[in-house]
C-alpha positions, 0 to 999 in steps of 0.5 A: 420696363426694360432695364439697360444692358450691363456693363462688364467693369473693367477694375485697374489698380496702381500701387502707390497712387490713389488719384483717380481710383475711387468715384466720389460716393455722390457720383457712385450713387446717382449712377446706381439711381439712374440705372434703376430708376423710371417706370410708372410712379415717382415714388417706385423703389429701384429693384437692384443696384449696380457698380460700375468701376471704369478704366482711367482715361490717362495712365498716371505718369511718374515722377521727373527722375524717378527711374534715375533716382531710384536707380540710385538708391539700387546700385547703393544698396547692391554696392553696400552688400558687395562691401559688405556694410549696412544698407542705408534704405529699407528692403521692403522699399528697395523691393517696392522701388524695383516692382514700381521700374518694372511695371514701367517697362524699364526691366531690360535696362535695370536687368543690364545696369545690375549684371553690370554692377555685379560684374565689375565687382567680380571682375576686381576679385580676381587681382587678389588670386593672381597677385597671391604667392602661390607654389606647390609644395607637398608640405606648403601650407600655400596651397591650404591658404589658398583654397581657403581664400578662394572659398571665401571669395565663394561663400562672399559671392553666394551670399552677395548673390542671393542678397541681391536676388531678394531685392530684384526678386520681382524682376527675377519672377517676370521680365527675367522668366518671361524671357527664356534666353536671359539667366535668373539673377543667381545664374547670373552670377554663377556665370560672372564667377565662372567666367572671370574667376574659376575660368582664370587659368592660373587660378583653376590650376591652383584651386583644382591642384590644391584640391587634389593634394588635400584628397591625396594627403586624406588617401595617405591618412593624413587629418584635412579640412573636409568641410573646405574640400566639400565647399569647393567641390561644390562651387565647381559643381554648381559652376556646371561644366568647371567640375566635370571636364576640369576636375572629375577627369584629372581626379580620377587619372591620379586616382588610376595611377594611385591604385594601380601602383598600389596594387601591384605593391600590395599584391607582392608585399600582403598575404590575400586576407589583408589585401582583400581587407585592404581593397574593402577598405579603400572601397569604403573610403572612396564610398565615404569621399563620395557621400561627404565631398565629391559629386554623386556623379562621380561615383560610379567611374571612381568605385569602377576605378578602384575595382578595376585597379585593385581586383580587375587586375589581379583576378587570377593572381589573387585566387592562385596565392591564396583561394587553397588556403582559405578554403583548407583552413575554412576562413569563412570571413575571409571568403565571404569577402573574396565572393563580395568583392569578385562579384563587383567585378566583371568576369570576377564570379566566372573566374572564382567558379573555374578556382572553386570548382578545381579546388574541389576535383584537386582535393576530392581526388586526393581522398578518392585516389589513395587506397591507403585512405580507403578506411576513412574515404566516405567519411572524408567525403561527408565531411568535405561535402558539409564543408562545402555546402556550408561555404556555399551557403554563407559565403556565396550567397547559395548561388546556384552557379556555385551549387550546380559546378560543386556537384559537377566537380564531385562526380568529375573527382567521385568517378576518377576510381572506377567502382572502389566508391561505390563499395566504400560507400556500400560498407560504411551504410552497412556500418552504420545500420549494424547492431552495435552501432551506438554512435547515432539516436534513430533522428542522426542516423536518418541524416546521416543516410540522407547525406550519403545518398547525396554522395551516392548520386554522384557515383556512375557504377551504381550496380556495384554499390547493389552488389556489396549493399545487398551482400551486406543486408543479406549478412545483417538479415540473416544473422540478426546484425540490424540495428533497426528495421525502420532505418533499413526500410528508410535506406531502402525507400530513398534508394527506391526514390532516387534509382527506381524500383527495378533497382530496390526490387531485390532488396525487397525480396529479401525483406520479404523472405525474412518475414514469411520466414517467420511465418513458417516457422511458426507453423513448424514450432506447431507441427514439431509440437505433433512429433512424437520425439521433437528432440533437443535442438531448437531449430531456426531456418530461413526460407531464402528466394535464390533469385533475391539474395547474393550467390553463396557457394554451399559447402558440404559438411559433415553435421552429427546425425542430430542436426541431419534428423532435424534438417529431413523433419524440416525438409518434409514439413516444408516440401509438403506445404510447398511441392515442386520446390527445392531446398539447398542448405546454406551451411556457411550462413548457420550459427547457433547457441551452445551451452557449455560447463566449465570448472568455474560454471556454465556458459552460453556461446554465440557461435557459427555452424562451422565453430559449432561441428569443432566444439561438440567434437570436444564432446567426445574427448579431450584432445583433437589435431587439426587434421582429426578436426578437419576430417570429422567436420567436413569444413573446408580448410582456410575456413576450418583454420579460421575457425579454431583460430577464433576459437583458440587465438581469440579474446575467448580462448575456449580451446588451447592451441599446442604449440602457442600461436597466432596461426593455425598449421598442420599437426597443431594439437587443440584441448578443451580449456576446462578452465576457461573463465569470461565475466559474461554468462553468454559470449560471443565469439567473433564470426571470422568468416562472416567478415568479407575476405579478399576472395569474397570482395573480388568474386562480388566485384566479377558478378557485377562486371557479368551482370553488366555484360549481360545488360551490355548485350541485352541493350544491343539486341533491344536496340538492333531489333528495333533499329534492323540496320545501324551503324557502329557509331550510331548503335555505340551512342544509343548504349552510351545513352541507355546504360547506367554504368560507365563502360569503356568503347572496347568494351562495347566492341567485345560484346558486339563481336560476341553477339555477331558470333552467336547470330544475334545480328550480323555485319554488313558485307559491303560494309563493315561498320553496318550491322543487321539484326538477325531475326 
């Protein structure tokens, strides 16, 4: 048996009346009986059930007057919380009243009966405000009274509204969602106050005025009523547009107009520490304002309103009163502050990297410029160095801006004295790894040679630096002075890093030289073992690679026939391991140890070549005169005066000078001091000729200037034999660019005219700014 098609039921409800919604359970079971029943026997049991729920035929209609009655009721209960008095009816039925209307398509009227209603009673608040005695007065407590009159009539309103909003919430969610051009209840409301309140023009005036003589009182330190400032602002915020175009603009007028009078007060009566505090303060202030009553769109203008009024403007003014002194008496704090708020501040950071970076060329030239800071020059500069360093990086932030212009501006000022810097720095490395230097541990002395090697980068005349540095390893090398192998080899590897090994190649010779030195001499101890007489004197020499070391001028003098024996025995012994070499004697590098007996007993001194030939003199009697002395020596005389001065007017007066005297002059009588007296068994007498003289510091400086004109000229043939043919200005760039030192356009020109009269190259005949290589 087929069973009948099933029918989809169709299932309506009407909240509130039952008539019609159920079928009598008798008529509910024949229908489910008469679907299953049928087939072959009467007395088959029906397989399934089924309910069918139809549609009611008629909509129920309701009551006579109910939509005017429950109008009624409504416009009560809206009445009663606009009065602000008990409502009568139940919410929950008022809210039930409301869906009921709705669901009876009378939405679009109750919609315009309620903004009517909430209308008319927005529209006879506003008589309160305008019959209110209002006059602004600085010291009027109208104003105040007045806002806070406006502040309850707002806080009524929102209140009323969302009341209201909760018993016309159906209508709210449907006919007023479903159509797009009608506002929500609560807009609705805002728009009634906007439009017949706030938009009163007496009334804005007086609330907008009040409002910004209570921000102005705060500004001036004055207690006010936040909480009624943030109320306010809120309501114009929430009325749209009212804040903006009404309020933000005139607010951040007077704000300008504030800030820019300040400015220029302050600029003239604050030294820049409590300006700059001053600034950061306000900053913070209006930054508070912003997060405490005025709407967050406002902060942006209003921040860019206080910078620009109170840095913007005075930039440049700012930095010239008082960047100098912040940085002499290193106020970190205070610089800090000045890099915080110069970089909030467009164009801020350029102009204190231009202030900063003439800070340093002005004082870095006032330390490189002086002769009379010579002494403490390198020193001077570590220290500004450090300092600076320090301020970029808690200051500035380790901005590379600041980084890259301070290094620009130490080789702008480093360079205004040609070479003297160089030399400085070449002296001060070689105080620092002399023996006897006890200031530093092995750890401070290594960053002590890192921070100098900064300085070093931004010398231009590095070959000066070589000079005087390779001069003065030649002194600690050969005399024993250095204070540490592993710190001359350290020096040596950063100086390879940073220049290269062209440049330390020499300096490597002379450390090589040093230790084959060692060598040989103790191969020369085993061959004087052999001699049948290896006499008395126990002989040290230092094998020197002419090429490696500075240049010394020998001098000849006259050693006893001792010491004449043992330089041949040398000269054969070396010369027969080494054939077709040269040995020249460096006697102005010799020192020996002497022994000597006085009264009080014996002593040992450490003395130079030249005080040795004077004091074995004394040998051979008692009394010399300085022109017997000279001619039994041999020494030279400004060096021979020298001499007996460090033996005779020194700290260790070993030979008496007659007449008494600091100088040394022709005829002076010298006597052994028999009674001589020193605490120490072995004493030093100072080596005066081992100290750099004028002569000897203004002979380096020429031997780097020669080496140079050689660099110059062979840079000139390199390029012409490349190039053939080249211009004069193209061939003065191509040095320019080659050369690492700095060199002066005459001084190129020279060079090149010495090289045209040599026939190196030659000038073009039809121009003379053409040149032709020669080949």
């Amino acid at each position: 048996m087929a069973d009948e098609p099933q029918k989809k039921p169709h299932l309506s409800a009407f909240v509130g009346h039952t008539n019609g919604l159920t079928k009598p359970a008798s008529l509910a079971a024949t229908a489910t009986r008469a679907a299953g029943g049928g087939g072959g026997g009467g007395g088959a049991t029906a397989s399934s059930k089924k309910l069918v729920i139809k549609n009611f035929r008629e909509r129920p209609k309701l009551p006579d007057n109910y939509t005017q009655d429950t109008w009624q009721k409504l416009h009560e209960a809206v009445g009663a919380i606009q009065g602000s008095i008990s409502i009568k009816y139940n919410l929950e039925e008022l809210y039930q009243a409301v869906e009921n209307l709705c669901s009876y398509k009378v939405s679009a009227t109750l919609y315009k009966q309620l903004r009517q209603v909430c209308e008319e009673h927005v529209k006879a608040q506003i008589l309160q405000f305008r019959e209110y005695p209002f006059v602004m007065h600085r010291n009027s407590l109208d104003s105040l009274l007045f806002l806070k009159k406006i502040n309850k009539c707002w806080q009524d309103h929102c209140r009323q509204m969302i009341m209201i909003r909760s018993i016309f919430l159906f209508l709210d969610r449907t006919y007023v969602l479903q159509n797009s051009m009608l506002p929500s209840i609560w807009d609705m409301g805002l728009e009634l106050f906007r439009n017949h309140i706030i938009s009163d023009k007496q009334v804005q005036t007086k609330t907008i005025d009040g409002i910004l003589l209570l921000i102005e009182r705060e500004r001036n330190g004055e207690a006010v009523d936040r909480s009624l400032l943030r109320s306010l602002l809120s309501m114009l915020s929430d009325l749209q547009q009212v804040y903006k175009e009404s309020f933000e603009q005139r607010f951040l007028e007077e704000t300008n107009c504030l800030y820019a009078a300040e400015g220029q007060r302050l600029m003239q009566e604050r030294e820049v520490p409590e300006y700059l505090h001053h600034v950061n303060k306000r900053l913070e202030e209006e930054g508070d304002r912003v997060i405490t009553y005025l709407d967050h769109s406002t902060q942006k203008p209003l921040i860019a309103c206080v910078e620009k009024q109170l840095l913007g403007e005075h930039l440049s003014a700012i930095l010239q009163k008082g960047l100098d002194n912040l940085l002499d008496e290193n106020r970190i704090s205070d610089l800090t502050q000045t890099y915080q708020l110069f970089s909030r501040v467009k164009g801020g950071q350029q102009i204190l990297l231009q202030h900063w970076s003439e800070y340093i060329k002005n004082f870095g030239t006032t330390i490189v410029v002086n002769p009379e800071k010579d002494k403490d020059m390198v020193q001077e500069l570590l220290d500004f160095k450090d300092k600076v360093d320090h301020i970029i990086e808690v200051c500035f932030q380790k901005n590379e801006k600041f980084i890259n212009l301070m290094k620009e501006s130490f080789e702008t000022f480093i360079n205004k004295r040609p070479n003297k810097p160089a030399e400085l720095i070449a002296k001060y490395v070689d105080s620092k790894l002399r023996a006897g230097n006890k200031e530093a541990t092995d750890e401070e002395l290594e960053r002590i040679l890192d921070k100098i090697m900064i300085i070093f980068r931004f010398i231009h005349g590095k070959d000066v630096f070589e000079a005087f540095y390779k001069k003065d390893l030649a002194k600690r090398l050969l005399v024993g002075k250095s204070a540490s192998v592993d710190a001359e080899k350290s020096m040596l590897s950063k100086l390879k890093h940073e220049c290269g090994a062209a440049f330390t190649s020499k300096l490597e010779g002379m450390f090589k030289d040093m230790e084959l030195s060692k060598d040989v001499m103790v191969q020369f101890k085993q061959y004087m073992q052999n001699q049948s007489d290896p006499g008395n004197i126990d002989l040290t020499v230092n094998i020197l690679t002419m090429g490696y070391w500075p240049t010394y001028t020998p001098m000849e003098v006259h050693l006893n026939s001792e010491m004449i024996k043992l330089q041949e025995v040398f000269k054969t012994f070396y010369l027969g391991k080494h054939s077709g070499r040269k040995l020249q004697w460096q006697t102005t590098l010799g020192h020996a140890v002497l022994k000597a007996e006085f009264k009080e007993g014996k002593k040992e001194f450490q003395v130079s070549l030249f005080q040795t030939l004077v004091l074995l003199m004394f040998n051979e009697g008692d009394e010399f005169s300085f022109e017997e002395i000279k001619m039994a020596t041999g020494v030279e005389d400004s060096e021979l005066r020298r001499t007996l001065q460090s033996l005779a007017c020194g700290k260790a007066r070993v030979l008496i000078k007659n007449p008494k005297g600091k100088d040394v002059e022709d005829g002076d009588k010298f006597i052994f001091n028999s009674d001589f007296k020193h605490k120490l068994f072995r004493i030093k007498i100072n080596q005066i000729q081992m100290k750099e003289t004028v002569e000897e510091q203004v002979s380096t400086t020429e031997r780097v200037f020669q080496d140079r004109q050689y660099q110059i000229d062979a840079a000139i043939v390199r390029i012409m034999k490349m190039r053939k043919t080249l211009g004069h200005n193209l061939l003065v760039s191509e040095l320019y660019n080659q050369l690492k030192f700095p060199v002066k356009p005459g001084d190129l020109k020279k060079r090149i005219e010495s090289l045209i009269d040599r026939d190196y190259m030659e000038r073009d005949k039809d121009n003379p700014n053409q040149y032709h290589y020669v080949a």
